[in-house]
C-alpha positions in Angstrom: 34.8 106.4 102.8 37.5 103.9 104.2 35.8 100.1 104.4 37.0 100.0 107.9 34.8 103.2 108.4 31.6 101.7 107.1 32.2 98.5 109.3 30.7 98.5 113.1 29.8 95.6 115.2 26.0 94.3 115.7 24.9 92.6 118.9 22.6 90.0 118.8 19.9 90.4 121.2 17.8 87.9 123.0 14.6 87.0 121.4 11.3 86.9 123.4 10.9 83.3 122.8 14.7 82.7 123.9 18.1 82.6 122.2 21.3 80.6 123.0 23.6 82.2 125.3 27.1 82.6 123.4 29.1 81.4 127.0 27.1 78.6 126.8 28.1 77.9 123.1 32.1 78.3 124.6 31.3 76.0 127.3 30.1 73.2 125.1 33.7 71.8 124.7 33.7 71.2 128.6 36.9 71.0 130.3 38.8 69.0 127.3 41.6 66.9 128.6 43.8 67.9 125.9 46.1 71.0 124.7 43.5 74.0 123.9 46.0 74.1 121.1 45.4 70.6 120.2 41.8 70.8 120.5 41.9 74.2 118.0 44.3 71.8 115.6 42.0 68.9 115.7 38.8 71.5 114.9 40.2 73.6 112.1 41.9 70.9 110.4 38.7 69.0 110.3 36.9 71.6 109.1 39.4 72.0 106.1 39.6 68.0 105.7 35.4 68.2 105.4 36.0 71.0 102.9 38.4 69.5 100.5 37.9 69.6 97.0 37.6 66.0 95.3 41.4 65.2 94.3 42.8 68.2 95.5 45.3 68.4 98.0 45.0 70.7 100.7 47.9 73.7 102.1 46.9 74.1 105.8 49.2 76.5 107.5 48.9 78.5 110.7 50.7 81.4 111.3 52.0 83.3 115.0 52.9 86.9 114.6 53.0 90.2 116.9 50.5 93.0 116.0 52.4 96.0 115.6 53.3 99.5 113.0 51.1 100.2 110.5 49.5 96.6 110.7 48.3 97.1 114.1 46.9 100.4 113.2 44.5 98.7 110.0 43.4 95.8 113.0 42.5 99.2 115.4 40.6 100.4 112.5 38.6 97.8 111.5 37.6 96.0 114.9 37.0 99.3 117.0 35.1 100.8 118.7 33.9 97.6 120.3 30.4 96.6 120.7 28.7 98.9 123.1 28.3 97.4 126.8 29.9 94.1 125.1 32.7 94.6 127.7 35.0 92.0 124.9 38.1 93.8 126.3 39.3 94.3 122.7 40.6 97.9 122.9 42.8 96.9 125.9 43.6 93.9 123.5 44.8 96.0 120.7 46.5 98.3 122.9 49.1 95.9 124.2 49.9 94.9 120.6 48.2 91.4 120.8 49.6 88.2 119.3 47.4 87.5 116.5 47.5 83.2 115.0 45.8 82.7 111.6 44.8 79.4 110.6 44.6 79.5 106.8 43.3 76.7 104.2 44.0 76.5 100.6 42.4 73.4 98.5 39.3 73.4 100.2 35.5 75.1 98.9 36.0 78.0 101.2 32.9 78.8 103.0 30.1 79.3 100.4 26.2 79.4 100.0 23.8 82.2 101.6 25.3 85.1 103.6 22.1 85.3 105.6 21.1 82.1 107.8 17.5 82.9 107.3 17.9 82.1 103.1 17.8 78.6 102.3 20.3 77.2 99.9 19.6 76.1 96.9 19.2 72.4 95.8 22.9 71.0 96.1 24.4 74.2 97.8 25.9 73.7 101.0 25.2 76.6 103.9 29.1 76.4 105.0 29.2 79.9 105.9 26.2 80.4 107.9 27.1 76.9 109.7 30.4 78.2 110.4 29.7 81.9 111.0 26.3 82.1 112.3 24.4 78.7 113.1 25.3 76.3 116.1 23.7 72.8 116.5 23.8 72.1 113.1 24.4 68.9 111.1 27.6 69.7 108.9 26.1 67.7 105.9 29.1 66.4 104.8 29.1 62.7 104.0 32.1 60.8 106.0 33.0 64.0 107.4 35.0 64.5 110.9 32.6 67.2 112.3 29.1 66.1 113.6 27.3 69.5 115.2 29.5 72.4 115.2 30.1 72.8 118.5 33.8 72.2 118.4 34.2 75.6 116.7 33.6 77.3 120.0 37.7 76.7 120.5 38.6 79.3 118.1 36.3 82.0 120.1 37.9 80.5 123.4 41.6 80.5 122.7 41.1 84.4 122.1 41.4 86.8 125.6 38.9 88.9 124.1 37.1 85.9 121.8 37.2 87.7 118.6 37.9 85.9 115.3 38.1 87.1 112.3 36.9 84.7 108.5 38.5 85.4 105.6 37.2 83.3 102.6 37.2 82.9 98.6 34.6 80.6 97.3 32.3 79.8 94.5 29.0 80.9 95.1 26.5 81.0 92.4 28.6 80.2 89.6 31.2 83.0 90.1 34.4 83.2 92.7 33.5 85.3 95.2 35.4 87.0 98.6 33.9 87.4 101.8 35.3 88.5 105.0 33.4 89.1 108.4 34.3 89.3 112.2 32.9 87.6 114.8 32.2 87.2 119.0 31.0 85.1 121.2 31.0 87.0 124.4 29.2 86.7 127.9 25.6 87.3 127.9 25.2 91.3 129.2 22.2 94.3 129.6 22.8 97.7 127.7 20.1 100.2 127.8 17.4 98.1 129.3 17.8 95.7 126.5 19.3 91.8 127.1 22.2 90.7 124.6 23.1 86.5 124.1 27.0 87.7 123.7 27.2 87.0 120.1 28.5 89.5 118.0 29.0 90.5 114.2 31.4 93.2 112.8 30.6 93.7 109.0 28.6 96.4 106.9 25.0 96.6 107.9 22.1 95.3 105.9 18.8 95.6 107.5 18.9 93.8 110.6 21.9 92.8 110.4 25.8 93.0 110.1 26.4 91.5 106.4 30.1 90.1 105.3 32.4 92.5 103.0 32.0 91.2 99.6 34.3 90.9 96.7 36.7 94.2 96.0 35.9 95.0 99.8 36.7 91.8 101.3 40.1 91.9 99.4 40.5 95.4 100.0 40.3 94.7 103.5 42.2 91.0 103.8 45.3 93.4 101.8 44.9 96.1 104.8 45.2 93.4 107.5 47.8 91.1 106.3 45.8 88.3 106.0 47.2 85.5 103.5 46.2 86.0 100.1 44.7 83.8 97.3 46.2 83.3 93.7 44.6 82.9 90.8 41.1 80.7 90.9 42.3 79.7 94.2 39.7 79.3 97.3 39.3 78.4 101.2 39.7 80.0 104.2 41.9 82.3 107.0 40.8 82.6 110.1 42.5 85.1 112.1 42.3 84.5 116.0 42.8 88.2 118.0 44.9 88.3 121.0 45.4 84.5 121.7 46.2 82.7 124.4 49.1 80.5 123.4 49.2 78.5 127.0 51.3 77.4 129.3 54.2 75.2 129.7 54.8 73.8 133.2 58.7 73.7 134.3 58.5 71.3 137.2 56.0 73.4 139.9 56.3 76.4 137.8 54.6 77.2 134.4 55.9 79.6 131.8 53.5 81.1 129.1 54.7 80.0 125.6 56.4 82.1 123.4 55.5 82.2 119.7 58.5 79.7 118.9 57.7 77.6 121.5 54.1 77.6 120.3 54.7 76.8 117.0 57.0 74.1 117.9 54.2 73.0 119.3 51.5 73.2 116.8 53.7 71.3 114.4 53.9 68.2 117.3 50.2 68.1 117.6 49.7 68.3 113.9 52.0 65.4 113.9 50.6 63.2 116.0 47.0 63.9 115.6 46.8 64.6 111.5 49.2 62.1 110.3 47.1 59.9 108.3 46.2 63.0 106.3 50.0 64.3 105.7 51.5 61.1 104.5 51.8 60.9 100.8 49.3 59.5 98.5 46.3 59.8 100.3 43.2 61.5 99.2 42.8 64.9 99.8 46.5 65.1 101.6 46.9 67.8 104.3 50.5 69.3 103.2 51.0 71.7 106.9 53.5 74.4 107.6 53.8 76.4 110.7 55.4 79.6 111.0 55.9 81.7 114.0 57.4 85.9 113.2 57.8 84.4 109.4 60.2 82.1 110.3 58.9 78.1 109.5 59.3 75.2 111.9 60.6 71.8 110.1 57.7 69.7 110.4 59.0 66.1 109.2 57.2 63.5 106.6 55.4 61.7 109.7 56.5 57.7 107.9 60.1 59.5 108.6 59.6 59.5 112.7 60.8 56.4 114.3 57.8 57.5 117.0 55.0 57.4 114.0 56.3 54.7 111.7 54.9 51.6 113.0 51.5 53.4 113.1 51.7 55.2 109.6 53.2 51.5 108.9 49.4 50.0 110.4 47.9 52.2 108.5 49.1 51.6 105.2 48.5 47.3 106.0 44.9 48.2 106.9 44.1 50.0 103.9 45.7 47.6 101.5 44.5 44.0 102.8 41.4 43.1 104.4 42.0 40.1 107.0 41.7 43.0 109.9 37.7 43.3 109.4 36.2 43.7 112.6 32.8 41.9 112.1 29.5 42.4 113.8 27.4 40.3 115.6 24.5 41.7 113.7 23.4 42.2 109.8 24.2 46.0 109.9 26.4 47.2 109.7 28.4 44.5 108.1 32.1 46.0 109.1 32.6 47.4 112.6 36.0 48.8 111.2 39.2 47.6 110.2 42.4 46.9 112.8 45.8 46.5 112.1 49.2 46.2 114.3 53.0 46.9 113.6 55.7 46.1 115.6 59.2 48.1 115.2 62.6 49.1 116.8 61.7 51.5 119.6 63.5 55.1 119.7 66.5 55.3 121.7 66.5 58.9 122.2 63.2 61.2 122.3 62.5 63.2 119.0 62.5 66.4 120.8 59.8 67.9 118.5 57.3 65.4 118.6 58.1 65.3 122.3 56.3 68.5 122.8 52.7 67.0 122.2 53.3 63.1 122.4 50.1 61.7 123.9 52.0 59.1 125.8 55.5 58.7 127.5 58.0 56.1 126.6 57.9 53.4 123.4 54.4 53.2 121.8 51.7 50.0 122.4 49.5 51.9 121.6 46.3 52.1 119.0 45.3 55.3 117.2 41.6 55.0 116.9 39.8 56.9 113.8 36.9 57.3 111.8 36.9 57.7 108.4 38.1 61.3 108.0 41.4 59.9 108.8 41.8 62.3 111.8 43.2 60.7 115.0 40.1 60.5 117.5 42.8 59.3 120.3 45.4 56.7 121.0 44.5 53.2 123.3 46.9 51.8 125.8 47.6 48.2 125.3 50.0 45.8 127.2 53.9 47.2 126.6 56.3 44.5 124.9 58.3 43.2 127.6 61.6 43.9 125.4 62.4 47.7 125.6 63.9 47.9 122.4 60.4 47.2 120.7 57.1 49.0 120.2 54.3 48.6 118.6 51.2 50.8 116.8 48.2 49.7 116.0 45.4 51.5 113.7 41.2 50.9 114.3 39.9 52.5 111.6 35.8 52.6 111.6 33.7 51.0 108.7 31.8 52.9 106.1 28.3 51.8 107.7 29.1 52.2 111.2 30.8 55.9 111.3 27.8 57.7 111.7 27.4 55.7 115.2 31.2 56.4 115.9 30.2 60.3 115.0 27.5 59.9 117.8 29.7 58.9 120.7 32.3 61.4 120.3 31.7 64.5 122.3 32.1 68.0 120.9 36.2 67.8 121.0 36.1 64.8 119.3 38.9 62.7 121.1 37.1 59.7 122.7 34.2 57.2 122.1 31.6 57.6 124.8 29.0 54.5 125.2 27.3 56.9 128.2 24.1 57.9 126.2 24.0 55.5 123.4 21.5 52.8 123.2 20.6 49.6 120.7 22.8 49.7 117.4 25.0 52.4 118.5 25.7 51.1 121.9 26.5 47.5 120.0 28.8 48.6 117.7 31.0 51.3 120.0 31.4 48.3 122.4 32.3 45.9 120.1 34.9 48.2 118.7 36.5 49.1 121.9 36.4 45.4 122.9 38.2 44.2 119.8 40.7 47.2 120.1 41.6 46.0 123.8 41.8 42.2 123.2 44.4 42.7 120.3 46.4 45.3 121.5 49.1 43.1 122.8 52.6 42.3 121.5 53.7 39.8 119.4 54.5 36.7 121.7 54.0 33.8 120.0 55.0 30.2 121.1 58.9 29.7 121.1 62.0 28.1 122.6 63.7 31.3 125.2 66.7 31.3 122.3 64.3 31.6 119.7 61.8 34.2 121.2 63.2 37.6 120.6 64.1 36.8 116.7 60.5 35.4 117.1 59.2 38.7 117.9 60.8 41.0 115.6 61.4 38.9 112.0 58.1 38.6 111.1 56.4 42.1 111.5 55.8 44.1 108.0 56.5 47.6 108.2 60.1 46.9 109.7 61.6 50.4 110.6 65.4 50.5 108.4 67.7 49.4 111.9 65.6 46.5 114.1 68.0 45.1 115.5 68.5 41.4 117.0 70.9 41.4 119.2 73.6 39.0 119.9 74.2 37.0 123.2 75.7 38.2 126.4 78.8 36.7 125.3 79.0 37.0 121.4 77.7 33.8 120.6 74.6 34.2 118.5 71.0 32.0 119.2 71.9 29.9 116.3 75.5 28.7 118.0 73.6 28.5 120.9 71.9 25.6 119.6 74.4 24.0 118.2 75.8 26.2 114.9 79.3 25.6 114.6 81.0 28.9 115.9 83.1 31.4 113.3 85.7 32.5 115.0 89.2 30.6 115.9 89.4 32.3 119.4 88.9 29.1 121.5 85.3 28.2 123.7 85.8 30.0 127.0 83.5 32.9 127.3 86.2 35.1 128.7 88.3 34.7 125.5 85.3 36.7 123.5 83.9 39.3 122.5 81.4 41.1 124.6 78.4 43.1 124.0 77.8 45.3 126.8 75.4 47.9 125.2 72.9 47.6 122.7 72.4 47.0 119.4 70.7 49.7 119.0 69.5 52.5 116.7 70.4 55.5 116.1 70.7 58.9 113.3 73.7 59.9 112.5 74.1 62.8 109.6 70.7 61.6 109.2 71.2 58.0 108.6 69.8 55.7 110.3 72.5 53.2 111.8 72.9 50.0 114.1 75.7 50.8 116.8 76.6 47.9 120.0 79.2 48.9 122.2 81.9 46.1 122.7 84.4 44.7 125.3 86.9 42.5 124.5 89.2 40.3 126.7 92.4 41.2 127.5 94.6 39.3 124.8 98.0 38.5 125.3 99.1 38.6 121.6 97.1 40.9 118.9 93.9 39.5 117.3 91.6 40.6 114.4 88.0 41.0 115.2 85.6 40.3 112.5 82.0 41.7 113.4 79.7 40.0 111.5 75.9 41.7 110.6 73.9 39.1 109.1 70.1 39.8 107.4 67.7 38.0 109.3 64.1 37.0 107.4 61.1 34.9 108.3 61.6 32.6 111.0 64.8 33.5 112.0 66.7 32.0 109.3 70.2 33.7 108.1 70.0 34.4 104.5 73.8 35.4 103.5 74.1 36.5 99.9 70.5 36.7 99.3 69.5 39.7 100.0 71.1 42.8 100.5 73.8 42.7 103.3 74.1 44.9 106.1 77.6 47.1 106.4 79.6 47.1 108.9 81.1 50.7 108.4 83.8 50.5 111.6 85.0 50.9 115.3 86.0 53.2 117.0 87.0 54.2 120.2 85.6 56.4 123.2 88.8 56.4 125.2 91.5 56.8 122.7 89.4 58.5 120.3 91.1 55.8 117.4 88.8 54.2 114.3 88.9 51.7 112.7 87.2 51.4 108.8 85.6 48.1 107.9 84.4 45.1 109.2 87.4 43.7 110.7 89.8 45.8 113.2 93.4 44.7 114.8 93.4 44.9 118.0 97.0 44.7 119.7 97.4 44.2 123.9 97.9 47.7 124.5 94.9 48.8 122.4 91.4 49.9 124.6 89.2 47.0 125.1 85.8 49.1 124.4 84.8 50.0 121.1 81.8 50.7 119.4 81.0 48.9 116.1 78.6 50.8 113.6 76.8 49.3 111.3 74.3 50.2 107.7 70.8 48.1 107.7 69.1 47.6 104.6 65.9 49.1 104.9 62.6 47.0 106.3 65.1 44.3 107.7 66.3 42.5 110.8 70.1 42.2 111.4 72.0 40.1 114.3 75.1 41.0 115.5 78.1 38.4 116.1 81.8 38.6 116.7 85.0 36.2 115.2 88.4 36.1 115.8 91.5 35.0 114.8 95.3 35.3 115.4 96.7 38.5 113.9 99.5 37.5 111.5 
């Protein structure tokens, strides 16, 4: 006999002294203001983050792929017939050939310890699969971990029309690797034969009372059949397979179009972006290496420190975990540290990142603080006051303290992307307040005391973390602060303004071939004779102060023209009377520097 054959669903009935309705476990999650697809992100990729072995690094990789062929056939097999009176809508589900998303881990413990929730675990053995598969409402038990109560799980079960799922897991149980692979349901409560039902569901072999995982050479046997990913050698973790899903919506001005599987993969790699980045940048503990594909085909997800729109955060990040002048102190002996807080100003994007786009949780240039606990999972980002110059942004990181997570953990509700003082009292209430209060009064820009010629260098040349292209830009008229104040001026082209150079757009950053360059768009007067035009990209370090021949110099690479389509190599370009008067100087940064433009000129011959 087939292992689909001797597989059938079990129904959980209400018990005479009451049982949880499985709606009401869906429900839990409320109305979340995010993405459901962020919300099932955030969820599974904290479960694998809590399940990470010690040192290992962690594959976490979701999948999008059409049901169909022979594939389609081993799904009918092994989920039908549905569970009497259930009314799950999965046959109607497998007859339109569903979309099917997998969400697999590799690096992680996979979900170990009794099959049965009625079996305690041993001394030191954690219950992961009957927390995951079976129990609700229960402590994780996993020290520093992202998850508190297991609630947030109910996404998976709601992102499914018919809210079946499918575990798929290797492990270590007992000493010995072992597979295990079960389905599950969380339904709507229902009557079948005179007898009440909660709405959850099991689909495995029975055993007893119950619908027990496949084990072992069945588990794999099965797994192979429905094209679930596979494990190599000594390998564990988990797959989740989520039937018929509901890849959402995508609103088109009054009009929304469902997402395809490319567009929802394009999307799953944004929100992994902006909500797991401080486990996908390299050398962190337990790093979460992600990959999305959609029909087999991958989506480039970037290294996040590589974004302009998540540099100054990863940036934040990196500052607050290497010094310790952020601490965020408490007003009472425990805990000790609040968290930790650290800001990073940097060269705003010019033009959108159209992938991290999809998801961004805020429009325009960041001032903004991601707030997390020590998981190292985004809980959200904080508004703060925007820098009054465009061409900046700034991200900030709160990161909670050892001793004060747990009361973090408490004011987070089951979706996990806010801190909620409504319910807390005493130390708890203290210590969220203080932490949001801290976050608010610092999240401003960078300001400080300075004459109006001074204050733009003044915000910019002091900030670690420097993106590779900040830019200080010269004046209106070519003349740089430092002239302005007296400097003696470069160029031979006489002191009227209208004999000089003009900068009428930028500087400003850009990617070009994918290198990251300084470009300003220049007038120039209307000469009668021909002139050379030196442009002039000078390294600017603390305070301001020009350091020529110190450290490594900015390029100016050339010029070239819009209207005539001519260019120029080098720093320095002739520039007869008949030549166009706009052209568009590039220039290479060093990386983690400020530069400021200026503009000489001399006679030509």
């Amino acid at each position: 006999m087939k292992v689909a054959d001797r597989s059938e669903w079990w129904s959980q009935r209400v018990a005479a002294e009451g049982s949880t309705a499985s709606e009401g476990i869906r429900r839990q999650l409320g109305k979340p203001k995010l993405d459901p697809l962020t919300v099932l992100i955030r969820e599974a990729a904290q479960n694998s983050s809590d399940a990470a072995l010690p040192g290992k690094e962690v594959d976490f990789n979701v999948q999008i792929r059409q049901l169909t062929g022979n594939r389609l056939a081993h799904w009918r097999d092994f989920l039908l017939p549905d569970p009497r009176g259930a009314g799950l809508g999965l046959s109607e589900a497998l007859n339109r050939q569903p979309t099917i998303l997998t969400i697999a881990d590799r690096g992680t413990t996979g979900l170990g310890g009794p099959l049965r929730a009625d079996e305690p675990p041993l001394g030191g053995e954690r219950a992961d699969f009957v927390k995951f598969i079976r129990n609700v409402g229960e402590r994780k038990g996993v020290d520093l971990g992202g998850g508190s109560y297991g609630f947030g799980k109910g996404i998976l079960y709601n992102v499914s029309r018919c809210h079946v799922i499918v575990a798929d897991s290797r492990c270590i149980f007992r000493g010995r690797p072992q597979r295990r692979l079960i389905g599950a349901a969380m339904g709507d409560g229902f009557q079948h034969g005179g007898v009440r039902y909660t709405g959850r569901h099991w689909l495995g072999v029975q055993e007893g009372d119950i619908a027990q995982a496949l084990v072992d050479d069945d588990a794999e046997q099965m797994a192979t059949a429905l094209g679930l990913p596979t494990f190599s050698r000594d390998q564990t973790g988990t797959t989740v397979a989520i039937i018929d899903v509901d890849l959402g919506a995508v609103r088109k001005g009054d009009i929304e179009e469902p997402r395809t599987p490319e567009s929802a993969a394009e999307y799953l790699a944004s929100t992994m972006l902006w909500n797991l980045w401080p486990r996908m940048i390299a050398d962190v503990d337990n790093r979460l290496r992600c990959s999305v594909k959609f029909e087999g085909f991958p989506v480039d997800i970037p290294d996040p420190e590589s974004t302009i729109e998540l540099r100054p955060f990863v940036d934040a990040y990196r500052r607050l975990s290497r010094d310790g002048e952020y601490d965020v102190p408490s007003r009472r002996a425990k805990p000790q540290e609040i968290g930790r807080f650290a800001k990073v100003e940097s060269m705003a994007p010019i033009t959108k990142n159209r992938l991290l786009a999809l998801a961004a949780p805020f429009s325009g240039a960041a001032h903004h603080c991601a707030r997390m606990r020590q998981a190292d999972l985004v809980v959200d980002y904080v508004a703060g006051d925007p820098h009054p110059t465009e061409s900046v942004q700034y991200g900030a990181v709160f990161k909670t303290g050892v001793e004060a997570d747990q009361y973090f953990a408490d004011a987070e509700p089951p979706t996990h992307d806010d801190w909620v003082t409504s319910g807390l009292h005493g130390t708890a209430l203290g210590v969220v307040r203080l932490g949001a209060s801290y976050v608010r009064g610092n999240l401003k820009p960078s300001l400080p005391d300075a004459e109006p010629d001074q204050q733009h260098d003044a915000a910019l040349a002091p900030l670690a973390g420097r993106l590779s292209g900040l830019v200080s830009g010269a004046t209106a008229d070519g003349a740089t602060a430092s002239e302005r104040r007296g400097g003696k001026r470069s160029g031979r082209a006489g002191g009227r303004a209208a004999s000089r150079p003009k900068i009428v757009e930028g500087p400003k950053l850009t990617v070009l071939n994918g290198e990251a360059l300084v470009v300003a768009t220049v007038e120039l007067p209307a000469w009668p004779t021909a002139k050379s035009v030196t442009a002039e990209a000078l390294v600017v370090v603390e305070g301001g102060t020009e350091q020529p021949g110190v450290l490594e110099p900015a390029v100016v690479l050339g010029w070239s023209s819009s209207e005539s389509g001519e260019k120029r190599l080098g720093r320095s370009a002739t520039i007869a009377r008949e030549d166009s008067r706009i052209w568009t100087v590039s220039v290479r940064p060093p990386k983690d520097t400020v530069i400021r433009l200026a503009f000489s000129v001399e006679d030509e011959g």
